[in-house]
C-alpha positions, 0 to 999 in steps of 0.5 A: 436948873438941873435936866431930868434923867430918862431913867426907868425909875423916873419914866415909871414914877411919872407915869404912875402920877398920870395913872393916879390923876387919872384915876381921881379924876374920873372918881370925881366926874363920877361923884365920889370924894377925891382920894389923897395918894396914900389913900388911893395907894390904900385901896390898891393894897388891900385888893393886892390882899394886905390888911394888916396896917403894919403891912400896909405901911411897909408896902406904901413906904410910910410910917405905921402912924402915918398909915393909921391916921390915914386909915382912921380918915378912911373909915371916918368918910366911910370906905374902910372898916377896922375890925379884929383880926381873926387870927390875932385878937389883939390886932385889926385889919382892914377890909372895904366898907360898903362904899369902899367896895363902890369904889374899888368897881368904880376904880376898876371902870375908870382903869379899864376906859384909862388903859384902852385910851392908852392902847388908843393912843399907843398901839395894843402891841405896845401897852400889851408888851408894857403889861407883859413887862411890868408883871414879869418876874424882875427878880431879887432888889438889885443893891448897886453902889459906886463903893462904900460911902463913909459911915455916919458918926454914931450919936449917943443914946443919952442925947437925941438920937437922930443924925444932925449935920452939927455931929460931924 
């Protein structure tokens, strides 16, 4: 079995998965319905300000379909609402529904009770530099390679068009 890294990108993935359970339950103490994690990833989007569901997509890393199912469970259960976007009839965003917003301020208490256990557990000093770090401006995407891997084999519009291990 494989031993894991101790990689930054390890180490903050993990660190975002206790954040979110965290987060869900104490939602769910509270009594509000459980979030699956793209639906949480949702929430904390639109506060971020993005609102259109192709944006909310490429944000989260997943398919504009995959967001709109997503989004049509959200307004199904009431914490979402899709309407016309005033700067493109033909396109909708997404804004909170009443109980949406109940449960963005309830978020906000379950993080804030969440981070002062964290400066409990670890020093103030430390999840004070933590915050200074995370949002500091970490520059352009870094794009590091070995060397240039070889190129897979381009597949022919008359058949599928998706990469089989059998092209090679």
């Amino acid at each position: 079995m494989p031993v894991p890294d101790k990689s930054l990108m390890r180490g903050l993935l993990h660190a975002f998965y206790w954040c979110d359970e965290c987060l869900q339950k104490s939602l769910a103490a509270d009594g509000w319905p459980s979030l699956s994690r793209t639906q949480s990833m949702v929430m904390v989007n639109l506060s971020d300000g993005i609102t259109r569901p192709s944006d909310l997509a490429r944000a989260i890393g997943v398919s504009r379909q995959a967001v709109q199912r997503t989004l049509v469970e959200m307004e199904r259960d009431g914490l979402v609402r899709l309407v016309p976007d005033p700067a493109d009839g033909r396109a909708k965003i997404v804004e909170p529904s009443k109980d949406g917003k109940g449960i963005y301020t309830a978020a906000l208490r379950s993080i804030a009770a969440m981070e002062a256990e964290l400066e409990r557990r670890l020093g103030k000093k430390a999840i004070s530099e933590l915050h200074r770090m995370l949002y500091a401006d970490w520059g352009p995407v870094i794009i590091a390679t070995r060397g240039r891997r070889a190129q897979r084999p381009s597949t022919p519009r008359s058949g599928t068009s998706r990469w089989r291990k059998s092209n090679l």
